[in-house]
VEXDREN-2710 file (C-alpha; in Angstrom, 1 decimal):
% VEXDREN-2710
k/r/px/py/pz
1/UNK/9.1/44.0/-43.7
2/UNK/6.8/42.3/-41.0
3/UNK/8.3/39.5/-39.3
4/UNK/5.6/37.2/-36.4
5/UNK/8.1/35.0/-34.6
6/UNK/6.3/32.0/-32.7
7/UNK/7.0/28.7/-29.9
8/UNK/6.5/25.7/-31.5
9/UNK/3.1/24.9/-29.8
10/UNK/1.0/21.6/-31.2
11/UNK/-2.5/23.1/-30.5
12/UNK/-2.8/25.6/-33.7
13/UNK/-6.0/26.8/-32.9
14/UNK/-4.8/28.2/-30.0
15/UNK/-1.7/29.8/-31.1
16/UNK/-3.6/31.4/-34.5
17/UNK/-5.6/32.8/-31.9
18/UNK/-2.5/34.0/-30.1
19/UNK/-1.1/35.5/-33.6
20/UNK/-4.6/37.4/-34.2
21/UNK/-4.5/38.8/-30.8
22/UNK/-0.8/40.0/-31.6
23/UNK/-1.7/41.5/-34.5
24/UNK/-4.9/43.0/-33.7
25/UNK/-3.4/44.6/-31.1
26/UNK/-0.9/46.5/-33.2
27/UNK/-2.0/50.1/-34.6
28/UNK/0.3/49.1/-38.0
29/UNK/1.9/46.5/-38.4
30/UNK/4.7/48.2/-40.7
31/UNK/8.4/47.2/-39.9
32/UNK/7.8/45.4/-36.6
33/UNK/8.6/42.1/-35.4
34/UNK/5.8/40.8/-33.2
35/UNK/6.3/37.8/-30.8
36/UNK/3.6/35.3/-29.7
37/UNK/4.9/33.1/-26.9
38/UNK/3.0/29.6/-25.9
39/UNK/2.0/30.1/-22.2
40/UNK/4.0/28.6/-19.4
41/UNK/2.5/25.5/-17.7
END
């Protein structure tokens, strides 16, 4: 199971390209739970 956990964050374009950069980064994304985080301020 493959779990992306993510901040609440009102711009989506933004934080779908968060997600893809998560993912992309990831050799497999088999059993993992990946985190995307919205930036601090």
């Amino acid at each position: 199971m493959d779990i992306i956990a993510c901040t609440d964050n009102n711009n989506l374009y933004r934080l779908a390209i968060r997600i893809n950069d998560a993912i992309c980064a990831e050799d497999t994304l088999e059993s993992k739970v990946i985190r995307v985080n919205r930036p601090a301020i």
